[in-house]
FIMARZA-567117 format. One record per residue (C-alpha): x, y, z; residue in one letter. Coordinates in nm, 2 decimals. Example, Ala and Ser with C-alpha at 12.3 -4.5 7.8 and 13.67 -1.06 7.14 Angstrom:
BEGIN
<node <1.23,-0.45,0.78>,A>,
<node <1.37,-0.11,0.71>,S>,
This chain:
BEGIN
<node <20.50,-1.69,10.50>,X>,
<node <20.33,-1.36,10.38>,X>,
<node <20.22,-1.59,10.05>,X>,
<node <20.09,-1.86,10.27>,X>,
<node <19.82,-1.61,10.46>,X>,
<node <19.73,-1.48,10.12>,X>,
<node <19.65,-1.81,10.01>,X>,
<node <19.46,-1.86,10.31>,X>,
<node <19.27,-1.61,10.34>,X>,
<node <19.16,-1.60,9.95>,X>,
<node <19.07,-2.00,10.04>,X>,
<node <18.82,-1.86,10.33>,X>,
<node <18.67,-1.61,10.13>,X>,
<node <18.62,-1.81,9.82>,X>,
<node <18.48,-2.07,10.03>,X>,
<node <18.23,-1.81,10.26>,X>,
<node <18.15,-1.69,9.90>,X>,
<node <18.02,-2.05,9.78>,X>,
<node <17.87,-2.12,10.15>,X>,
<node <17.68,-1.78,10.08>,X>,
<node <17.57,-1.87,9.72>,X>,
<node <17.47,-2.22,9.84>,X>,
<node <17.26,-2.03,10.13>,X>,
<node <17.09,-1.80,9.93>,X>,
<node <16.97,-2.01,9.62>,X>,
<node <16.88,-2.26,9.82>,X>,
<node <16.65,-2.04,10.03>,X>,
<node <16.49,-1.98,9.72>,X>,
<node <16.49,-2.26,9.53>,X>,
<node <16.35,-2.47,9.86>,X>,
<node <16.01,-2.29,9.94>,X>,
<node <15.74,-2.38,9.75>,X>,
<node <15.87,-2.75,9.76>,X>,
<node <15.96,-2.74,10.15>,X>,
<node <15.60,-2.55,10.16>,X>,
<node <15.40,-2.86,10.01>,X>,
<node <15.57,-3.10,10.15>,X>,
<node <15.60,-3.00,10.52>,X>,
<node <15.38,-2.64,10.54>,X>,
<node <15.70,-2.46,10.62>,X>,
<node <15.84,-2.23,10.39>,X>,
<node <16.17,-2.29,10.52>,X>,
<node <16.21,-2.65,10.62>,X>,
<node <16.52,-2.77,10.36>,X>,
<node <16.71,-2.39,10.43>,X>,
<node <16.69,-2.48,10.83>,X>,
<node <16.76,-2.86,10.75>,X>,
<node <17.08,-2.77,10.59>,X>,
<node <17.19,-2.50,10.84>,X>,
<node <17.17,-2.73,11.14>,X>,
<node <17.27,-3.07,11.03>,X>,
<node <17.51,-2.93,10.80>,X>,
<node <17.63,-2.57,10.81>,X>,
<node <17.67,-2.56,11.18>,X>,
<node <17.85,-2.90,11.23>,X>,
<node <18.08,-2.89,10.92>,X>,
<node <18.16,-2.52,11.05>,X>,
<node <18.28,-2.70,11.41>,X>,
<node <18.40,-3.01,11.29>,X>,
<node <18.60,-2.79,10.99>,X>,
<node <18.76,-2.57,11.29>,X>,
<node <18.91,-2.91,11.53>,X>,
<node <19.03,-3.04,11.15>,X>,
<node <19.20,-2.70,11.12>,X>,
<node <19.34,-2.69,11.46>,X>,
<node <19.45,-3.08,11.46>,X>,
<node <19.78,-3.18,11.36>,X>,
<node <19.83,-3.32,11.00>,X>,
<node <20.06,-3.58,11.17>,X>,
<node <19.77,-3.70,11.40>,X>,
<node <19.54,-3.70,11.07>,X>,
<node <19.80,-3.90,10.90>,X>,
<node <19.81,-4.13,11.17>,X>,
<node <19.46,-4.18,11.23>,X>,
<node <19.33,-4.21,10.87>,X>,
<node <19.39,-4.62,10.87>,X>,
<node <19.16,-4.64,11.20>,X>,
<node <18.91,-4.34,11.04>,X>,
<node <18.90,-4.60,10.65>,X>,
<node <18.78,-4.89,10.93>,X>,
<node <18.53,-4.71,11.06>,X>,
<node <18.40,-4.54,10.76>,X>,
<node <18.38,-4.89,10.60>,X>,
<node <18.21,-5.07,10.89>,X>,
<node <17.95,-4.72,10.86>,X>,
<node <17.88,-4.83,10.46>,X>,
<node <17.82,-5.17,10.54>,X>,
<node <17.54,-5.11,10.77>,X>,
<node <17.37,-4.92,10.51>,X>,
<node <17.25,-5.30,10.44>,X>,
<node <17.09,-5.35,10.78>,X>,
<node <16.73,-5.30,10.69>,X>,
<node <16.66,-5.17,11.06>,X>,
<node <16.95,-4.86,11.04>,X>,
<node <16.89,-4.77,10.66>,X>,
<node <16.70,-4.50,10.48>,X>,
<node <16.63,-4.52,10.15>,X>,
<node <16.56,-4.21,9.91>,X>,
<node <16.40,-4.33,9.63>,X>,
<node <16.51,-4.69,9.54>,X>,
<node <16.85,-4.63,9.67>,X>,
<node <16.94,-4.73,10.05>,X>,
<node <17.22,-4.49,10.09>,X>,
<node <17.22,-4.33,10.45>,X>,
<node <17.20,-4.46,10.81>,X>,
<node <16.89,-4.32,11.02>,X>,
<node <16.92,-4.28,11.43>,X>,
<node <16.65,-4.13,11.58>,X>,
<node <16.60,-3.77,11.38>,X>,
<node <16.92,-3.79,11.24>,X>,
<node <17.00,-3.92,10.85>,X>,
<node <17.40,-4.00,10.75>,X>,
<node <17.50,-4.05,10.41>,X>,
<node <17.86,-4.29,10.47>,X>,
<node <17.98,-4.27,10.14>,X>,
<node <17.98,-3.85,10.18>,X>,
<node <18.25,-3.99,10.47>,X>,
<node <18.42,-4.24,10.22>,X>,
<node <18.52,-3.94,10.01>,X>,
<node <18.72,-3.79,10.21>,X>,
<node <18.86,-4.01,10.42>,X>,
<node <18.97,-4.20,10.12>,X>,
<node <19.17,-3.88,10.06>,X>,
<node <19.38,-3.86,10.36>,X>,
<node <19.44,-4.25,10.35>,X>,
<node <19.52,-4.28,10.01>,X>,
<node <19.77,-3.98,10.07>,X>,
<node <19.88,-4.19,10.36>,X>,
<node <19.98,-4.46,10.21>,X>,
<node <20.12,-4.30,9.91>,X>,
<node <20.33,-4.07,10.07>,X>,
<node <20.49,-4.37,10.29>,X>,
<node <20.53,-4.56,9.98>,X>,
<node <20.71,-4.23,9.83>,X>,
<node <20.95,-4.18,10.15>,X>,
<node <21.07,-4.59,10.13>,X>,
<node <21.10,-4.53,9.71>,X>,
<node <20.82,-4.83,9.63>,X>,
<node <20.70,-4.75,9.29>,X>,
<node <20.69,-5.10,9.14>,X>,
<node <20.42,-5.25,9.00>,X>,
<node <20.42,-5.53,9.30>,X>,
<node <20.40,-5.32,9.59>,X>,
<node <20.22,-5.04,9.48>,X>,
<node <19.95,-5.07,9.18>,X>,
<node <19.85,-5.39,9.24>,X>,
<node <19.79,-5.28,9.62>,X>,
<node <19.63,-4.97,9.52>,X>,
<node <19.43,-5.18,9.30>,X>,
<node <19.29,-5.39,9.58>,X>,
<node <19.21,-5.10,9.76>,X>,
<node <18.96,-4.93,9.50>,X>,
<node <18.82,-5.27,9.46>,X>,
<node <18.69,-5.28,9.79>,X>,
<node <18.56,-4.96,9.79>,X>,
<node <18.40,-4.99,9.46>,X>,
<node <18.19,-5.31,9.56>,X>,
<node <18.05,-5.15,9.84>,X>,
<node <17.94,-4.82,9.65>,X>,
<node <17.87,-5.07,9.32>,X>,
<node <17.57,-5.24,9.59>,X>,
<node <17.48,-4.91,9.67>,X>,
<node <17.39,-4.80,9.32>,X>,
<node <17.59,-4.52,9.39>,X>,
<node <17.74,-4.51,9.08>,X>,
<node <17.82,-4.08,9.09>,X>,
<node <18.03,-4.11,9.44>,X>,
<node <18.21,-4.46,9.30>,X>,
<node <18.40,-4.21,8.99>,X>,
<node <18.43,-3.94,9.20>,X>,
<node <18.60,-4.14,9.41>,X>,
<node <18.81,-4.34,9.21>,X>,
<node <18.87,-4.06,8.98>,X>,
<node <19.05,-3.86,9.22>,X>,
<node <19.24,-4.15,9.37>,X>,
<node <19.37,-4.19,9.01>,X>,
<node <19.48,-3.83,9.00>,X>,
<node <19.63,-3.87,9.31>,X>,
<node <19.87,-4.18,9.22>,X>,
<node <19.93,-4.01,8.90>,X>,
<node <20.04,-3.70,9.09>,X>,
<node <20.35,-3.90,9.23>,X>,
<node <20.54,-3.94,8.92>,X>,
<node <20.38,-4.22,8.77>,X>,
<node <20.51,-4.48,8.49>,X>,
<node <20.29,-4.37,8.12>,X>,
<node <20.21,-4.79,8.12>,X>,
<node <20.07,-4.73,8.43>,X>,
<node <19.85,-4.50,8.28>,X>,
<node <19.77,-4.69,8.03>,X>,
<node <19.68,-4.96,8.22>,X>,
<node <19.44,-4.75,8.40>,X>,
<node <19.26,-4.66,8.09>,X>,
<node <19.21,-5.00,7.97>,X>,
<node <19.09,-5.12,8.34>,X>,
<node <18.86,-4.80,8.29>,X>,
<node <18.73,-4.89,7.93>,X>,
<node <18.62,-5.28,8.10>,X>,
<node <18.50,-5.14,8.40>,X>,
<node <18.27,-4.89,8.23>,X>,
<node <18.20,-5.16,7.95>,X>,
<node <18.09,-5.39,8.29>,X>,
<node <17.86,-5.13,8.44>,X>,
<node <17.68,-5.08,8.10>,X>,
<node <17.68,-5.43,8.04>,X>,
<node <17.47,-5.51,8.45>,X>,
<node <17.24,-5.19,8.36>,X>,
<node <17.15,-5.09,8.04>,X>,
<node <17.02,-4.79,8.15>,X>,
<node <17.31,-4.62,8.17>,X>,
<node <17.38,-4.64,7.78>,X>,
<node <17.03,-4.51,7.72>,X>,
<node <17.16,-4.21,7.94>,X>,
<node <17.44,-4.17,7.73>,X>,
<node <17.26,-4.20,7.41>,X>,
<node <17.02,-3.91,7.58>,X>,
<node <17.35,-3.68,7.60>,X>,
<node <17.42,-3.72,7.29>,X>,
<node <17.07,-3.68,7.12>,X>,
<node <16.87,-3.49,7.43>,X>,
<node <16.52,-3.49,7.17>,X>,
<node <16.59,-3.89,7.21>,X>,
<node <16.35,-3.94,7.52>,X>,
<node <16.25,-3.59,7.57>,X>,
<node <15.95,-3.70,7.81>,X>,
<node <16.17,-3.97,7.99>,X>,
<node <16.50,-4.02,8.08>,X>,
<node <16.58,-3.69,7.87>,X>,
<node <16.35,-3.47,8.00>,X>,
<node <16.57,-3.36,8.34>,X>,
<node <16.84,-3.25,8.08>,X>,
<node <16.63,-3.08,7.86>,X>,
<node <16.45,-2.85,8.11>,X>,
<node <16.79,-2.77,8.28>,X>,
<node <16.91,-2.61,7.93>,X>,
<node <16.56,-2.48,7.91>,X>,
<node <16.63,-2.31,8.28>,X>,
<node <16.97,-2.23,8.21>,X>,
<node <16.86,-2.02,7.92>,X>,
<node <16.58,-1.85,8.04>,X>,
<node <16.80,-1.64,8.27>,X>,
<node <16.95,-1.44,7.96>,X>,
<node <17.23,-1.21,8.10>,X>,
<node <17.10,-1.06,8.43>,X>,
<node <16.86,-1.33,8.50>,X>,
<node <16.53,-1.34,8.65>,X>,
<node <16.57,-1.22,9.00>,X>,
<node <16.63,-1.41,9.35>,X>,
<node <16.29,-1.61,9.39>,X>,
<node <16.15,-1.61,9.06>,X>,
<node <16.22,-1.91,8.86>,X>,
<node <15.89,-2.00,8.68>,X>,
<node <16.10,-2.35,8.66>,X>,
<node <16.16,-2.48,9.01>,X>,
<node <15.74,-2.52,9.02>,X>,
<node <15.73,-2.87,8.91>,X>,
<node <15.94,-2.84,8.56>,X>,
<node <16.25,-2.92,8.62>,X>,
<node <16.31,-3.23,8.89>,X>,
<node <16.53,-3.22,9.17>,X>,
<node <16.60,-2.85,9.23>,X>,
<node <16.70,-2.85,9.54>,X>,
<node <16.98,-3.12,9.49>,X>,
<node <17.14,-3.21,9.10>,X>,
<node <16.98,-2.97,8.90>,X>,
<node <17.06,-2.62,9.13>,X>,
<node <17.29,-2.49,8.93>,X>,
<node <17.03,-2.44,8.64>,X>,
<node <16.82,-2.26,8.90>,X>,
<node <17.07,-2.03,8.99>,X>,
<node <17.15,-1.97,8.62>,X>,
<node <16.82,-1.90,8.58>,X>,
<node <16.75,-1.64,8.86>,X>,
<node <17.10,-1.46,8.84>,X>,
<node <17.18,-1.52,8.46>,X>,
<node <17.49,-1.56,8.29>,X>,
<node <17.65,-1.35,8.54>,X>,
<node <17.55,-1.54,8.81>,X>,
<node <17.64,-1.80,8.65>,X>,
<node <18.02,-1.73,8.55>,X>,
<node <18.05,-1.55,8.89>,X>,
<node <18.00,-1.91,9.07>,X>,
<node <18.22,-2.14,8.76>,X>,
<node <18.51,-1.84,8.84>,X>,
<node <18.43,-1.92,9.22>,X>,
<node <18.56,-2.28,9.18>,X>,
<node <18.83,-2.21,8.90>,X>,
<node <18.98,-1.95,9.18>,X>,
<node <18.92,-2.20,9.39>,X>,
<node <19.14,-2.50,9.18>,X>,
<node <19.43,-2.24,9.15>,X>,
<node <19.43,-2.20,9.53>,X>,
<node <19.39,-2.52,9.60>,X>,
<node <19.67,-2.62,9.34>,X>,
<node <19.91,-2.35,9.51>,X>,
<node <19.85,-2.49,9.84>,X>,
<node <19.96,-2.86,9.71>,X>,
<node <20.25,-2.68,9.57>,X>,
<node <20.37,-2.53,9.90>,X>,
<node <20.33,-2.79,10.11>,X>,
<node <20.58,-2.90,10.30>,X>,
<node <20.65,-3.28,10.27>,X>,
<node <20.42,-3.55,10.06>,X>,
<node <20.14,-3.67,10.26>,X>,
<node <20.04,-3.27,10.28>,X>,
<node <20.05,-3.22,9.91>,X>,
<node <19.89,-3.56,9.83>,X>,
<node <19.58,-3.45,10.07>,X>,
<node <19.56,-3.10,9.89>,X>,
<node <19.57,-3.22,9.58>,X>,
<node <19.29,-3.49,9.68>,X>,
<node <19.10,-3.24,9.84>,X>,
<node <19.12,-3.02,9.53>,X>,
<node <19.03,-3.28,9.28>,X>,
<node <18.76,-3.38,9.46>,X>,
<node <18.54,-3.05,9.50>,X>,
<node <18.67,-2.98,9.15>,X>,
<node <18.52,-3.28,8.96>,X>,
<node <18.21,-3.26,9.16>,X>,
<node <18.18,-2.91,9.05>,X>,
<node <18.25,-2.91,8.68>,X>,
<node <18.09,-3.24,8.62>,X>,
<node <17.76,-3.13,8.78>,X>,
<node <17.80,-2.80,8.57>,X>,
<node <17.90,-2.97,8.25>,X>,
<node <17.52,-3.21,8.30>,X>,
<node <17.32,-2.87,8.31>,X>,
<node <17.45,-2.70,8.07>,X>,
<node <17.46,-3.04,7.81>,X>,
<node <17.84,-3.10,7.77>,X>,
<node <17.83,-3.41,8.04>,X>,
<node <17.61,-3.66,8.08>,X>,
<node <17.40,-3.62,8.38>,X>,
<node <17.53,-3.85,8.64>,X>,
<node <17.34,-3.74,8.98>,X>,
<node <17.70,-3.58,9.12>,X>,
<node <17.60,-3.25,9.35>,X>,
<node <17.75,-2.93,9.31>,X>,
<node <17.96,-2.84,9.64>,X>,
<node <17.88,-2.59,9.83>,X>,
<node <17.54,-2.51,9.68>,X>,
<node <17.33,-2.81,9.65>,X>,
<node <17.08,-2.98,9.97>,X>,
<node <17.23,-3.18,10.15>,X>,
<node <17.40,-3.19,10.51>,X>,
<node <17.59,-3.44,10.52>,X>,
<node <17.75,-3.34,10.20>,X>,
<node <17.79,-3.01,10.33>,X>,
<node <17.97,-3.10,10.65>,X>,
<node <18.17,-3.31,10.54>,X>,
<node <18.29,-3.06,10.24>,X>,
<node <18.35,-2.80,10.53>,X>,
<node <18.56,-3.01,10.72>,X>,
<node <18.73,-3.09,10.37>,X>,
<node <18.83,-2.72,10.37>,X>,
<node <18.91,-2.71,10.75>,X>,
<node <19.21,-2.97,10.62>,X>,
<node <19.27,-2.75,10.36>,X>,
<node <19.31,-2.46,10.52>,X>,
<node <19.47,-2.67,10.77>,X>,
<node <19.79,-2.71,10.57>,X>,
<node <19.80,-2.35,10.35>,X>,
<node <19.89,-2.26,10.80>,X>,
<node <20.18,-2.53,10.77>,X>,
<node <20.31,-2.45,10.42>,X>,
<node <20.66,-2.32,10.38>,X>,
């Protein structure tokens, strides 16, 4: 039991450690944009704190004090509602669009980004009904895959008409890791792979443009002025922060250099203005924050726990590394946030309540 707190408390602090990272950064990152664009030097930092700080804090607190048997029970009604939310995206009178993307649902002031909700409720259902599919010893191919399968599919046409691409193999990435967690057959694997290699051949195949993204990743001096210019001033910012970095406010690249600072590119910022110690300080952040994760999942005390752990984990995880990996030119750049540290509330919240889970079952460990 004496374990368990450890592991909860170093889960609190290494998530209050990214919370203050994300805070800080974005504070600086945000004014002279939030300035132009609204006259208010603070306008993003206030945004986040209110529509996503404050709420994920609440909501994060009732998931920790709820019963992981009442989540278990409820994530089937929780999947029909989140689905019902992603299909009025479509209904030109609720959605907001960001670009050329209708992605969120706008009521009155408020914005809400559904398929932030999709990740982690997928989580505790898929947990759900892997863990009952453990305790009744279905692991063929019948009742299982093929059902697990159908699942995805669903959730991938609706992010697929979304162009939402990033959250579709975050997604179905971790609800891979997840089945694979539960002793899984190496032909299921396999098979995986293969559906993974058509799949990916299939997106290319509807949108070219995503080949021309790869083809940037490999050769960045390819389309240095177009689609390989974000990459290109993100190593650009990542370097210029040599060791210590520049100092908290005074990237020369957030003023119009390098696009989407406040979002996908924040890492390079932070690199940037803290240096490479900054920078290996916030990577160790999420590696301490795998192990813990990892440890909890371990501990946990029967398999729709673990499963959620581990989802939980993989998720934040492959966010993290995969938005890391784009800026510093070892990934392709996919649009993925960082966790934690990036705009956005509904991201944010939804993350905290993520760890409120989390945290949730490190209490209930044995």
């Amino acid at each position: 039991m004496v374990k368990n707190k450890h592991l909860t408390a170093s889960l609190f602090f290494i998530v209050g450690a990214l919370i203050l990272s994300g805070i800080l950064i974005l504070s600086s990152v945000s004014s002279a944009y939030s300035f132009k664009k609204f006259g208010n030097t603070y306008y993003f930092l206030k945004h986040q704190i209110i529509f996503g700080l404050i709420p994920g804090i609440i909501m994060g607190f009732l998931a920790f004090k709820t019963k992981l048997s009442l989540l278990k029970k409820w994530s089937p009604g929780l999947l029909l509602i989140t689905l019902v939310l992603m299909l009025m995206v479509f209904l030109p009178f609720m959605s907001f669009k960001s670009g050329d993307a209708a992605r969120w649902i706008k009521i009155g002031i408020f914005t809400f980004q559904p398929s932030e909700l999709l990740k982690l409720v997928s989580i505790l259902y898929f947990a759900t009904w892997l863990s009952s599919r453990m305790e009744r010893e279905e692991k063929s191919l019948e009742k299982t895959f093929m059902a697990f399968l159908m699942l995805l599919i669903i959730i991938i046409l609706l992010l697929y008409f979304q162009s939402n691409v990033s959250t579709l193999g975050v997604i179905v990435l971790t609800a891979f890791l997840m089945y694979f967690s539960i002793d899984t057959p190496l032909w299921h694997i396999l098979l995986v792979i293969l559906l993974g290699i058509g799949a990916l051949f299939v997106l290319i195949k509807v949108a070219p443009y995503r080949i021309n993204r790869l083809a940037v990743f490999l050769n960045p001096d390819l389309d240095p002025m177009g689609i390989g210019y974000q990459v290109k001033q993100a190593i650009i910012t990542v370097g210029s922060g040599g060791t210590w970095g520049v100092g908290l406010g005074m990237s020369a690249q957030k003023f119009g250099f390098l696009p989407q600072t406040i979002s996908d590119s924040i890492f390079a910022v932070f690199s940037e203005e803290t240096g490479f110690i900054g920078a290996i300080f916030l990577i160790l952040l999420f590696l301490f924050f795998a192990w813990t994760g990892f440890k909890i999942a371990k501990r946990s005390k029967d398999s729709f726990s673990k499963l959620t752990a581990l989802g939980i984990t993989f998720w934040i995880i492959i966010q993290a590394f995969v938005n890391i990996g784009a800026m510093i030119g070892v990934l392709p750049l996919t649009g993925i946030p960082l966790p934690f540290i990036g705009y956005g509330g509904s991201a944010l919240a939804l993350e905290l309540i993520g760890m409120g889970i989390l945290l949730n079952i490190s209490k209930n460990a044995t």
